[in-house]
C-alpha positions as CSV (number, residue, x, y, z in Angstrom):
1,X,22.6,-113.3,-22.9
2,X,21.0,-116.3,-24.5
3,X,23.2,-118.5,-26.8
4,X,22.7,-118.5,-30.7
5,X,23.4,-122.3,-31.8
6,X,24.4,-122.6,-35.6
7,X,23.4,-125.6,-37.5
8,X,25.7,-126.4,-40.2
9,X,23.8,-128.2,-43.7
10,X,25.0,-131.5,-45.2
11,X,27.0,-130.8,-47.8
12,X,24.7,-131.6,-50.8
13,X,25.9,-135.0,-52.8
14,X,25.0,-135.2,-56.2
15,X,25.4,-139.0,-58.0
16,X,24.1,-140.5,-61.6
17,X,22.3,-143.5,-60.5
18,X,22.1,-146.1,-63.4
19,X,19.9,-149.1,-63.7
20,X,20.7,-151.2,-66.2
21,X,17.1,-153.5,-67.5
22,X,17.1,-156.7,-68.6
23,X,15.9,-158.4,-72.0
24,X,11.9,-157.4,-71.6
25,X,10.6,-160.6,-72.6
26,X,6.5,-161.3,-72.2
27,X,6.4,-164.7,-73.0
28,X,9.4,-165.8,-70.3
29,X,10.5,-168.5,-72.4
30,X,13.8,-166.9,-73.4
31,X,14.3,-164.7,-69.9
32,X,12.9,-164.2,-66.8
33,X,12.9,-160.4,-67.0
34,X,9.3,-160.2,-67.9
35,X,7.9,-156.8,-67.4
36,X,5.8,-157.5,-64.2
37,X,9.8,-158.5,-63.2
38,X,10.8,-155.3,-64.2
39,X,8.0,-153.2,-62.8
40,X,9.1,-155.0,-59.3
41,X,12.3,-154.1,-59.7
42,X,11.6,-150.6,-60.3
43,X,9.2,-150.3,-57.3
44,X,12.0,-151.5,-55.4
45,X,14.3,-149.2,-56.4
46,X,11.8,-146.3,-56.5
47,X,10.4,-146.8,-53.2
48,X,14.1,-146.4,-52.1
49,X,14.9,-143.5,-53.7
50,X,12.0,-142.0,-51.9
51,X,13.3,-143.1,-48.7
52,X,16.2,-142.1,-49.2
53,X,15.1,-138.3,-49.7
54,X,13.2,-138.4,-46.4
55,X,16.1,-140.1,-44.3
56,X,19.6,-138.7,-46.0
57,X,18.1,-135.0,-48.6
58,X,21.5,-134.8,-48.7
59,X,22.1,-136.9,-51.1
60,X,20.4,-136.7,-54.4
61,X,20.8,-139.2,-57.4
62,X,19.3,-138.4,-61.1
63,X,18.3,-141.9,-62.1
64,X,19.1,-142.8,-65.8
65,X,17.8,-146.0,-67.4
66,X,19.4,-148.1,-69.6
67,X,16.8,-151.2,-71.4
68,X,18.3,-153.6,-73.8
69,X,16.3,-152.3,-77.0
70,X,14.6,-149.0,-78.1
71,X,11.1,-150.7,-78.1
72,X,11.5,-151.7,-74.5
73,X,11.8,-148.1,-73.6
74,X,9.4,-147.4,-75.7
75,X,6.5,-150.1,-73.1
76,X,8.6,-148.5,-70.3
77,X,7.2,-145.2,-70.8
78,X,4.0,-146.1,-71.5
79,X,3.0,-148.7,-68.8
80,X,0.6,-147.0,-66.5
81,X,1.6,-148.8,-63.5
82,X,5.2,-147.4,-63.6
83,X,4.1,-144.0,-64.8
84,X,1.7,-143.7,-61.9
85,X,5.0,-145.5,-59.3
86,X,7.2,-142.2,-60.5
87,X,4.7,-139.8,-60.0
88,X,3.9,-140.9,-56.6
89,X,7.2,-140.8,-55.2
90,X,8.5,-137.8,-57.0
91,X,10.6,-139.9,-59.4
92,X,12.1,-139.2,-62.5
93,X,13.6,-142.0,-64.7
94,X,16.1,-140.4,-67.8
95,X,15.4,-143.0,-71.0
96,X,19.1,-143.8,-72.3
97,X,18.6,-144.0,-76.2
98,X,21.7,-146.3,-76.9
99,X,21.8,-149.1,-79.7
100,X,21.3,-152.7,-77.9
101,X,24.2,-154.3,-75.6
102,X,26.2,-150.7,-75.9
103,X,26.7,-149.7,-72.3
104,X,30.3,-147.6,-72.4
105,X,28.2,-144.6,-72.3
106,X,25.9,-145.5,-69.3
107,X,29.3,-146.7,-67.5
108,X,30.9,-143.8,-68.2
109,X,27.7,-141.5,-67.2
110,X,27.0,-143.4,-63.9
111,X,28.7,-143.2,-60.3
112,X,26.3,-146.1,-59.0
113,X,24.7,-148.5,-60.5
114,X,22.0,-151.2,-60.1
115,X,21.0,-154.3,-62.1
116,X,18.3,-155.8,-62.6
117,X,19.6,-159.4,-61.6
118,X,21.8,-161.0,-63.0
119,X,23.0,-159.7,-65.7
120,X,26.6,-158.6,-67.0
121,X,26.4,-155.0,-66.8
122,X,26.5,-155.4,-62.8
123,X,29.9,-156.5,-63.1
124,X,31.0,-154.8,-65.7
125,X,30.6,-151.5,-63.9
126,X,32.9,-153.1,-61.3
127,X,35.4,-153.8,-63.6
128,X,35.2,-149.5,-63.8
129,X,35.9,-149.6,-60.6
130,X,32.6,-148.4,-59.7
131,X,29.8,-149.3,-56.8
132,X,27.5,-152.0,-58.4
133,X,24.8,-154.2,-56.9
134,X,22.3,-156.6,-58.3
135,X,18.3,-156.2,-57.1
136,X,16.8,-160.0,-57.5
137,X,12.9,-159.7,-56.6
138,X,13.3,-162.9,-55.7
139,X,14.9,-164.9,-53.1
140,X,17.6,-166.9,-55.4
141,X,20.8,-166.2,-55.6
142,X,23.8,-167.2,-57.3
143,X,26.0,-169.4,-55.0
144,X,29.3,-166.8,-55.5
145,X,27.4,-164.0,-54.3
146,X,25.5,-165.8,-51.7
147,X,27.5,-165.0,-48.5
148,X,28.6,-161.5,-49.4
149,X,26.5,-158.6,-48.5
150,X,25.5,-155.5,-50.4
151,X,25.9,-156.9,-53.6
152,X,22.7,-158.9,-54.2
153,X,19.7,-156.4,-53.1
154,X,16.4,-157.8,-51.9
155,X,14.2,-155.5,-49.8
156,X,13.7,-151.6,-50.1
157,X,15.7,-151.6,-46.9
158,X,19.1,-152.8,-48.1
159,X,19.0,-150.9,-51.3
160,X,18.3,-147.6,-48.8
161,X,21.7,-148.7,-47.1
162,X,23.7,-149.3,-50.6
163,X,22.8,-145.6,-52.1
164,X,23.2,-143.8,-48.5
165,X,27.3,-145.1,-49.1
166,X,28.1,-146.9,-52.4
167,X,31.1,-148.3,-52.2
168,X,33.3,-151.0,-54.3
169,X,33.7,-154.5,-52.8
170,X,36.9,-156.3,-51.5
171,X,39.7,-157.3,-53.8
172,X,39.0,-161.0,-52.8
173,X,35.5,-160.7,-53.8
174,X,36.0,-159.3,-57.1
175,X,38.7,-161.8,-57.7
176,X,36.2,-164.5,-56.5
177,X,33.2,-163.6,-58.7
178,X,35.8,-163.9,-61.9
179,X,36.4,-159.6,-62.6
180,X,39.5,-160.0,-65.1
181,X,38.4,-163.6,-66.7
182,X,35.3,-162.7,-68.8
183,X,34.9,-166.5,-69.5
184,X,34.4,-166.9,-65.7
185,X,32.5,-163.9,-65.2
186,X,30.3,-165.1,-68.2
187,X,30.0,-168.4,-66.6
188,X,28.6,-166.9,-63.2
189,X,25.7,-164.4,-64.7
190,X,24.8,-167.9,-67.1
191,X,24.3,-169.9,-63.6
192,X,22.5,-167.1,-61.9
193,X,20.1,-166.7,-64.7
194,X,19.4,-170.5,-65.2
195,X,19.0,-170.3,-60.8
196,X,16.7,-167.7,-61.4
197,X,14.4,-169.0,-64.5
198,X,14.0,-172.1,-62.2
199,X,12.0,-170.8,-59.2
């Protein structure tokens, strides 16, 4: 009599995934978050989602998007390039309509989060004890968060790995990158910026 193997499903995982945007500025003299940074940073982001429901369809993560101001949702949703991004990969971005810097409702809402980098948000949801990394499209990075992995997100690759387990980081990092002394925390996210606005 022939054997009758049972396969057993993955549990299913469901997570809010937040991304928190930057100040859209089009002229970069007051940011660097233009939108051609910000539409990199969502292909990033998107492309991994998209992975990630082909390698782990376990796991599935209803994105929600946070932008500084109304009007920048407002381009958001009607930029063609991004539009055409979600619909290729299946993607669906929630607009969060929330008056400018309030972001207790996004940190309460989300289980994971990523930030356009850097900006405070990424550290503030660690300070909710929640898993938080920064995507930089570039290749600079802030000197504190240069030697610690998982927490500043370049390729499609290592944001795949940060969604497939989301976890916090070590006490000793948090301590290191100022959680507890907003003046320090302020300080690093400053630096990072003025790094970033000079490549």
């Amino acid at each position: 009599r022939a054997s009758i193997e049972f396969k057993t499903e993955e549990p299913k995982i469901e997570k809010n995934l937040v991304l928190f945007c930057g100040d859209l500025d089009s002229s970069f003299h007051k940011t660097p978050y233009t939108l051609d940074y910000h539409l990199l940073f969502f292909k990033n982001v998107v492309k991994a989602i998209s992975a990630l429901k082909n390698y782990k369809p376990s796991i599935k993560y209803s994105i929600f998007l946070k932008t500084k101001r109304r009007e920048d949702a407002t381009i958001l949703q009607k930029n063609s390039k991004l539009q055409s991004l979600l619909l290729d990969n299946n993607v669906i971005f929630h607009y969060l309509d929330q008056s400018t810097g309030d972001t207790e409702y996004s940190l309460q809402l989300g289980d994971v989060f990523l930030t356009i980098g850097f900006t405070s948000p990424g550290i503030e949801a660690l300070l909710q004890k929640k898993p938080s990394a920064y995507i930089a499209s570039t290749n600079s990075q802030n000197k504190i968060f240069h030697n610690r992995e998982n927490f500043v997100l370049s390729h499609e690759s290592e944001i795949v790995q940060f969604l497939r387990n989301p976890s916090l980081p070590d006490t000793k990092f948090l301590k290191d990158i100022g959680v507890g002394d907003q003046i320090q925390v302020s300080k690093v996210i400053e630096d990072s910026i003025m790094s970033l606005s000079e490549k």
